[in-house]
SEVODREN-967091 format. One record per residue (C-alpha): residue number from 1; x, y, z. Coordinates in nm, 4 decimals, always signed. Last residue first. Example, Ala and Ser with C-alpha at 12.3 -4.5 7.8 and 13.67 -1.06 7.14 Angstrom:
BEGIN
+-----+----------+----------+----------+
!   k !       c1 !       c2 !       c3 !
+-----+----------+----------+----------+
!   2 !  +1.3670 !  -0.1060 !  +0.7140 !
!   1 !  +1.2300 !  -0.4500 !  +0.7800 !
+-----+----------+----------+----------+
***
This chain:
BEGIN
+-----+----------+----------+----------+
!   k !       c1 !       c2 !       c3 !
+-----+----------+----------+----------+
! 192 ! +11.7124 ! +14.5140 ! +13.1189 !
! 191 ! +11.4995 ! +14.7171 ! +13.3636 !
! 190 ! +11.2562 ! +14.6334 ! +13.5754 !
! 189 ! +11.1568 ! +14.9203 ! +13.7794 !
! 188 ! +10.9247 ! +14.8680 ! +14.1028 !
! 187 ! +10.7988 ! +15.1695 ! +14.2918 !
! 186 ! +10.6346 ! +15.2030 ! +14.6378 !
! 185 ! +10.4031 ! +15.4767 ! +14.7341 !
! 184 ! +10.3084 ! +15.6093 ! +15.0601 !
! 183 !  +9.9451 ! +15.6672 ! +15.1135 !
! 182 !  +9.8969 ! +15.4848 ! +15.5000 !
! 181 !  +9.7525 ! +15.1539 ! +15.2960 !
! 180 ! +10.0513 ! +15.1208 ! +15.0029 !
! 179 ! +10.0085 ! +15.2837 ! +14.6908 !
! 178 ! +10.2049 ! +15.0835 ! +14.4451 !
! 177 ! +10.4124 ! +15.1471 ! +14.1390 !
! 176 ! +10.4732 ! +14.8973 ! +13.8291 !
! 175 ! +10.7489 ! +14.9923 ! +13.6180 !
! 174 ! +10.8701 ! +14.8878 ! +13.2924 !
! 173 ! +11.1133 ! +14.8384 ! +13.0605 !
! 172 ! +11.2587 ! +14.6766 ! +12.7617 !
! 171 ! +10.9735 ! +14.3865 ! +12.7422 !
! 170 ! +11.0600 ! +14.1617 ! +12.4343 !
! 169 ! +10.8035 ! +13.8754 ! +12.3543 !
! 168 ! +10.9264 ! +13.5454 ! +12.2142 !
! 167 ! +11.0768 ! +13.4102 ! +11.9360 !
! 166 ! +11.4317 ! +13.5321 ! +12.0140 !
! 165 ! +11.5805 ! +13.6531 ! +12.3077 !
! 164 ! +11.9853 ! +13.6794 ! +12.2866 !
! 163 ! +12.0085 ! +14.0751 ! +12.1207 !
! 162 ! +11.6488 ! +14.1108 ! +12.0491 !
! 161 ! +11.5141 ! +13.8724 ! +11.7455 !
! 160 ! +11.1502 ! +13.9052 ! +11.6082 !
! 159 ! +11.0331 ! +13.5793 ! +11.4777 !
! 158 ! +10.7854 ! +13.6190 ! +11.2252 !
! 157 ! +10.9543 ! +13.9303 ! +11.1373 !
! 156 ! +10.8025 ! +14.2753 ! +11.1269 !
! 155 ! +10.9263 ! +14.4966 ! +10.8392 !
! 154 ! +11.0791 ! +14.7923 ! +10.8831 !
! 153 ! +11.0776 ! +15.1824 ! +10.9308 !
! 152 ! +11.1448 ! +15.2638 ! +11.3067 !
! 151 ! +10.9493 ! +15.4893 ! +11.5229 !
! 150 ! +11.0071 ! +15.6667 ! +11.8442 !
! 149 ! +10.7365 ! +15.7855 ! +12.1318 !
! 148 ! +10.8405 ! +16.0618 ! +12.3796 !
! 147 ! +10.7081 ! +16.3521 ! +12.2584 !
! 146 ! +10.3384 ! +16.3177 ! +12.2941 !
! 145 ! +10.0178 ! +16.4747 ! +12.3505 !
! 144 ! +10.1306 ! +16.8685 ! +12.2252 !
! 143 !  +9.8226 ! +17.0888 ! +12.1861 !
! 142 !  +9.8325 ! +17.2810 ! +11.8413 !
! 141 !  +9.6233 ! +17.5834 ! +11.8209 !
! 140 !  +9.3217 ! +17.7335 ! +11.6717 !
! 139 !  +9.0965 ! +17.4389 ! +11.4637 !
! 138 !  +9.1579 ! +17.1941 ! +11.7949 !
! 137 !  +9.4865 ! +17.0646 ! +11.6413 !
! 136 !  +9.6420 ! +16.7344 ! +11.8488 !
! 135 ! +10.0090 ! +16.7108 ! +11.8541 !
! 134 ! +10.2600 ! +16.4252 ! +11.8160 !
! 133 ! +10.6012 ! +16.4652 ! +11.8385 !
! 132 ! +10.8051 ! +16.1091 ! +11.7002 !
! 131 ! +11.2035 ! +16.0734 ! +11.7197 !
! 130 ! +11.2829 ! +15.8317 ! +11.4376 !
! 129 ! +11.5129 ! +15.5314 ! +11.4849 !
! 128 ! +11.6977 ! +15.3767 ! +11.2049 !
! 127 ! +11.6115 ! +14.9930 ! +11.0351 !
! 126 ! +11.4794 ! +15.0765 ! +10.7000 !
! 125 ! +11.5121 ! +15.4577 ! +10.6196 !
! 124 ! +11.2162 ! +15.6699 ! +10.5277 !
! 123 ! +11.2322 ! +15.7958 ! +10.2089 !
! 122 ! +10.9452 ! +15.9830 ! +10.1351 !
! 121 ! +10.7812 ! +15.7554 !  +9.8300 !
! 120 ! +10.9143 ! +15.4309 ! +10.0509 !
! 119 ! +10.7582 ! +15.5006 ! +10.3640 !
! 118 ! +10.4384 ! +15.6677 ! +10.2781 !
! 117 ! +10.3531 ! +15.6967 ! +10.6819 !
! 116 ! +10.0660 ! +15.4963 ! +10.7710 !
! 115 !  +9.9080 ! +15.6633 ! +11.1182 !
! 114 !  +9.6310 ! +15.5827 ! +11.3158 !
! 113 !  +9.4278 ! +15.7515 ! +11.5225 !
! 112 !  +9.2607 ! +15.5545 ! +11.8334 !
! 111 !  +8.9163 ! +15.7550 ! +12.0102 !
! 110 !  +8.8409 ! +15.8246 ! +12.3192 !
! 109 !  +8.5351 ! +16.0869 ! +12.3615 !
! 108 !  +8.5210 ! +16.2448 ! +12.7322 !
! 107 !  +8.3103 ! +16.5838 ! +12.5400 !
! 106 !  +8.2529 ! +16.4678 ! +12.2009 !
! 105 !  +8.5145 ! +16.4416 ! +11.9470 !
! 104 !  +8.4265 ! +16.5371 ! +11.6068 !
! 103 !  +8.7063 ! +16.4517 ! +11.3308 !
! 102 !  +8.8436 ! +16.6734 ! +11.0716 !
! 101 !  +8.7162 ! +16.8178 ! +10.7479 !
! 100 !  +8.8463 ! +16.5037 ! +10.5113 !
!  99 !  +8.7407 ! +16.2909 ! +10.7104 !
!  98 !  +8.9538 ! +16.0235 ! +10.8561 !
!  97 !  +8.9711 ! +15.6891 ! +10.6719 !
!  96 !  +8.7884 ! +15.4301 ! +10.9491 !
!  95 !  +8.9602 ! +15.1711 ! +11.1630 !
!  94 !  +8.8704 ! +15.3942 ! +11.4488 !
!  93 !  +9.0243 ! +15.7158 ! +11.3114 !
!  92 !  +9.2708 ! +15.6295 ! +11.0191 !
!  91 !  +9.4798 ! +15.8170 ! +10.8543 !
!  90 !  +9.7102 ! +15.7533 ! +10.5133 !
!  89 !  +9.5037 ! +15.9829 ! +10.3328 !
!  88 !  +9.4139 ! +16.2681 ! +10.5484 !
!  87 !  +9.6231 ! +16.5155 ! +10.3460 !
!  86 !  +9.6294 ! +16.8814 ! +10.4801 !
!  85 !  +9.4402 ! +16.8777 ! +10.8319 !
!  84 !  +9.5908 ! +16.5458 ! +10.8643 !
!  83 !  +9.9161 ! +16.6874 ! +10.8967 !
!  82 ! +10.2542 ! +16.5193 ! +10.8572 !
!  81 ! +10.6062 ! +16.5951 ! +10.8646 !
!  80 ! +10.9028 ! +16.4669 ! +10.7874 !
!  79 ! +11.2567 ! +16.5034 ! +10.8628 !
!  78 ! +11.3155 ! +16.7520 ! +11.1642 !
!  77 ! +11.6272 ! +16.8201 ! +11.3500 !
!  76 ! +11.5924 ! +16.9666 ! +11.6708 !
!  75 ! +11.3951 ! +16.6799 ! +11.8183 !
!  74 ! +11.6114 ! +16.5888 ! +12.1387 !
!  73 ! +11.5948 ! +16.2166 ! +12.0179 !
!  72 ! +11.7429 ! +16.3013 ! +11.6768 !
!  71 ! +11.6404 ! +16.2677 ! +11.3239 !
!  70 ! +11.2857 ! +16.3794 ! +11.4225 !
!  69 ! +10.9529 ! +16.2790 ! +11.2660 !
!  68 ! +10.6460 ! +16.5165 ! +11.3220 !
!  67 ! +10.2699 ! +16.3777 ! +11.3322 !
!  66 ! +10.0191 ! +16.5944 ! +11.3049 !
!  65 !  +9.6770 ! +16.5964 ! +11.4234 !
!  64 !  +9.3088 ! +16.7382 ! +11.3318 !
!  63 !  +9.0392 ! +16.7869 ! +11.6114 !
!  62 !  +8.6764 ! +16.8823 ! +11.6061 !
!  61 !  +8.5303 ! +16.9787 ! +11.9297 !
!  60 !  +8.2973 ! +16.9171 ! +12.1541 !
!  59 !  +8.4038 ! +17.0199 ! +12.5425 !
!  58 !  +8.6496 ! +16.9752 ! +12.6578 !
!  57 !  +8.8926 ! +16.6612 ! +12.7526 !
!  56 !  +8.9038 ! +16.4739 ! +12.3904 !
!  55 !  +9.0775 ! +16.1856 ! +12.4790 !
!  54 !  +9.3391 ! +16.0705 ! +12.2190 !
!  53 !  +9.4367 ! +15.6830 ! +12.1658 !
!  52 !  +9.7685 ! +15.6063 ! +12.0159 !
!  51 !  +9.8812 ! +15.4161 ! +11.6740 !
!  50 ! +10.1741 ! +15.5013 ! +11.4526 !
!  49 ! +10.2738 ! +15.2942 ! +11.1357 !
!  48 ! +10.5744 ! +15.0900 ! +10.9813 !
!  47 ! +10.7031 ! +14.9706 ! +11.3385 !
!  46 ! +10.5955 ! +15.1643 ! +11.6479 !
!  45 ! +10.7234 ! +15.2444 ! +12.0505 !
!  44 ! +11.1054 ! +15.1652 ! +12.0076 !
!  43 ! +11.3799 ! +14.9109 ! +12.1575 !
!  42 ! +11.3060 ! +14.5834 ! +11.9810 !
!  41 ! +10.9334 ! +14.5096 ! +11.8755 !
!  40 ! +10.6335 ! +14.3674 ! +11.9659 !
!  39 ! +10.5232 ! +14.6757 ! +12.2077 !
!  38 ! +10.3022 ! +14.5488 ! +12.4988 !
!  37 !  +9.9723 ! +14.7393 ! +12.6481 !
!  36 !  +9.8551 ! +14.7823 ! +12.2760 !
!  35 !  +9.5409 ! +14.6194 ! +12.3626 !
!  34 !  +9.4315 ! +14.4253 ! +12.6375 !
!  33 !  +9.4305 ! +14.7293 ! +12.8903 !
!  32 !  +9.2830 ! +14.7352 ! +13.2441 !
!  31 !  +9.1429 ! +14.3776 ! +13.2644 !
!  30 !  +8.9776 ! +14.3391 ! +13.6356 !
!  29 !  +9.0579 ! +14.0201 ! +13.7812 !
!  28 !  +8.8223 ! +13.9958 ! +14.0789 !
!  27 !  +8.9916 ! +13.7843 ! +14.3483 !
!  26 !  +9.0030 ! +14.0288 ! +14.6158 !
!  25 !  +9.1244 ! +14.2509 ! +14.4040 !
!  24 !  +9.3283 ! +14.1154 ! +14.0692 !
!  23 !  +9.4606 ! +14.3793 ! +13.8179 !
!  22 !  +9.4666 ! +14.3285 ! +13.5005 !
!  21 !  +9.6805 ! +14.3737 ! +13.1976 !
!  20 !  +9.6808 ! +14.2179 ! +12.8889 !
!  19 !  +9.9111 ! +14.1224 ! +12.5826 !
!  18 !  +9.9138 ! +14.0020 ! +12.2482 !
!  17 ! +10.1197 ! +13.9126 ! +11.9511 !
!  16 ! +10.3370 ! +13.6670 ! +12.1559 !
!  15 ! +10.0246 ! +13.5415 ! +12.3126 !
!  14 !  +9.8440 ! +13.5656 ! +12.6523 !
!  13 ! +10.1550 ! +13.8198 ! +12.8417 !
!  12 ! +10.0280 ! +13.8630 ! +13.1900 !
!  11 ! +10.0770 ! +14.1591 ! +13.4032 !
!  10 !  +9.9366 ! +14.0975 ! +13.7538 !
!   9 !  +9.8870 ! +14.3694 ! +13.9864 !
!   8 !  +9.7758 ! +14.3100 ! +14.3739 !
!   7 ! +10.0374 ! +14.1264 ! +14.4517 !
!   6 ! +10.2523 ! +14.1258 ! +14.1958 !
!   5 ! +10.2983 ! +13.7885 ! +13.9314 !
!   4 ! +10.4455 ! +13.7887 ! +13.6303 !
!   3 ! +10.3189 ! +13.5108 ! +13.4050 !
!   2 ! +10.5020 ! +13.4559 ! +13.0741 !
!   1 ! +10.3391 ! +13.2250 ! +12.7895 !
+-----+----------+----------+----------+
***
């Protein structure tokens, strides 16, 4: 277990599959994410599938997304990909298959999509980084959520090794930033 504590943020890792963060005001803990919040894996965002939460900002509306896999990090050279408007096998909404017609977001709706790429039938390579742009399709246009995740095709060990760590959870990176009393804000970057 691995306690890091900031006044007033504390970022505590429960479990080597698990992780939480909270932040403590005068003495209320407050849980601000307990899922997802740490990345069980050595140097990129997802391994085997693609997870991530999309807020539906407007009003109702149904939403299809697609998932494109670069070769590179700048994203100029494309490999696969995907569209759940065209094949929604192999997506998820909720822990759910996703409908064939799209999915309904209400007006402030969160919901998680997940992604299980056919890894072996499109010939994904074990072990090399993929550059991931993920967009959201309102029925008229494409709306761009992400371009900074990556994804590597592999199998998750029971004990995950990182360079000298092994057995235990890997945090790359991370920042924690303050706002102090008179506004200004103070940055912290922890950075292997």
């Amino acid at each position: 277990m691995f306690h890091l504590y900031l006044h007033p943020v504390t970022l505590f890792l429960v479990t080597k599959n698990t992780s939480k963060i909270g932040v403590i005001e005068d003495s209320i803990e407050t849980i601000i994410s307990d899922e997802r919040s740490f990345l069980y894996q050595c140097g990129v965002s997802f391994l085997d599938n693609i997870q991530f939460d999309f807020q539906n900002l407007g009003d109702i509306q149904i939403y299809d997304f697609r998932i494109k896999f670069y070769l590179n990090e700048s994203r100029t050279s494309l490999f696969k990909s995907y569209f759940s408007g065209n094949n929604p096998s192999n997506w998820l909404i909720n822990n759910s298959p996703f409908p064939d017609d799209g999915e309904t977001f209400l007006s402030g709706d969160t919901k998680t999509i997940e992604f299980v790429p056919p890894l072996e039938d499109d010939g994904f390579e074990s072990g090399l980084t993929y550059y991931l742009s993920i967009d959201a399709f309102n029925g008229d246009d494409f709306i761009s959520q992400n371009n900074s995740y990556t994804f590597r095709a592999q199998t998750i060990l029971d004990d995950t090794e990182c360079g000298p760590y092994s057995g235990t959870p890997i945090l790359r990176s991370f920042a924690i930033m303050f706002e102090l009393e008179d506004g200004e804000f103070v940055k912290f970057n922890v950075i292997e």
